[in-house]
N, C-alpha and C positions, 0 to 999 in steps of 0.2 A: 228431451229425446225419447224418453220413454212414452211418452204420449201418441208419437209416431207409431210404435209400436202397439198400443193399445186398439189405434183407429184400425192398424189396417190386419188387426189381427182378422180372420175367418174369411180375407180377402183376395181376391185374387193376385191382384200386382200386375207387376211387369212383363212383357216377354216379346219373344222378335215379332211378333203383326204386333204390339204396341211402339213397337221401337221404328220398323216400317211406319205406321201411322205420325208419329210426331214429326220424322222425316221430312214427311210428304207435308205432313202442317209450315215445317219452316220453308220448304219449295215453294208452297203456296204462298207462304208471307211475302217471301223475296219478291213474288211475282205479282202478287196486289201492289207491294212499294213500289214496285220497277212501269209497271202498265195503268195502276191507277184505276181497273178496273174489278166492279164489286163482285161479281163473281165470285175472283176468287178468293175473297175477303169471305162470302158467306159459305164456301165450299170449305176452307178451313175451320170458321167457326163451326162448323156440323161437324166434321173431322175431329175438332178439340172435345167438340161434346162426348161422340161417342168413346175416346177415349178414357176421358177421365170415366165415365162409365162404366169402360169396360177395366180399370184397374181397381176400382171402389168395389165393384160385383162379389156377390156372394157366391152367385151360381157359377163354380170352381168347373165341375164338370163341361158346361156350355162352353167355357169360355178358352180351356182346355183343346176342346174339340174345335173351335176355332180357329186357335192357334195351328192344328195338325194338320188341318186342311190346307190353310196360308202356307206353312212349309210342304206340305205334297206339288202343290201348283208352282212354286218358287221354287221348287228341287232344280229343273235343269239350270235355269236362268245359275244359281248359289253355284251348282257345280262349276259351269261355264269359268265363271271369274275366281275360281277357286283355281280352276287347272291353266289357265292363264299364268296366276298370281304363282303358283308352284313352277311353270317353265320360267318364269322371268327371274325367280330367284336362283336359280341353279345355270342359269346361261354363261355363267364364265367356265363353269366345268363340265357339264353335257348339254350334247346334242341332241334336235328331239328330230326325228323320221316318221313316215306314214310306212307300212308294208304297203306295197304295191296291189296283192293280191288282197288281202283282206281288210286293208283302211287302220288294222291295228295301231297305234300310237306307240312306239319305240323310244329309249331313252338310251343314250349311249356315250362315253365318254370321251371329252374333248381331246383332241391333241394325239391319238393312235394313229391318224398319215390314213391310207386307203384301206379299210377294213370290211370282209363278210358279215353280212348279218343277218343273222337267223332270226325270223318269226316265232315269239312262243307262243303266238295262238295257232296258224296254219302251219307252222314249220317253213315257210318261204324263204327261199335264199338271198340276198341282193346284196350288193358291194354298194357301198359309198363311202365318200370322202370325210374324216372327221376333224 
């Protein structure tokens, strides 16, 4: 185990565009198995390559900056399924609403019968049922 340790010492490693990348390697495997087409047999092996390359790398800095870029681009997409992932877990106990006037996203609690509801961005008034 220690040996592990020794290789990848001054290396870069792992991080989410490697973990994106491996992803997309098993999507790709799926789909060479499934279609039989070599494609995407060699669009993975290229994918595998750069990979292990990019975890083996020295150059910490580059590969850093790579990584910041992939999440700047993948920012809304992460939010998306983040704010998603957060109304589905809270759905037994609140409600979620649009304000009318400003599109603001509102969160409000289940089971109060017909209630006002103030906008904390524009202050907009609006009744609905919760």
């Amino acid at each position: 185990m220690n040996w592990i340790a020794k290789l990848m010492y001054g290396r870069y490693g792992t991080d989410q565009l490697g973990f994106f990348m491996l992803i997309s390697l098993f999507v790709l495997n799926l789909l060479w198995a499934a279609t039989d087409w070599n494609i995407f047999y060699w669009i993975s092996t290229v994918l595998c390559v750069i990979c292990i390359w990019r975890i083996f790398s020295k150059n910490i800095n580059r590969r850093y900056a790579e990584n910041q870029k992939f999440l700047q681009i993948t920012a809304p997409v992460r939010r998306w399924f983040s704010e998603k992932f957060s109304a589905c877990r809270d759905l037994k106990t609140h409600c979620h609403f649009r304000c009318p006037s400003c599109k603001q996203k509102i969160r409000v609690p289940r089971g109060k019968g017909k209630i006002q509801i103030t906008c904390p961005k524009c202050r907009h008034e609006f009744v609905k049922k919760t």
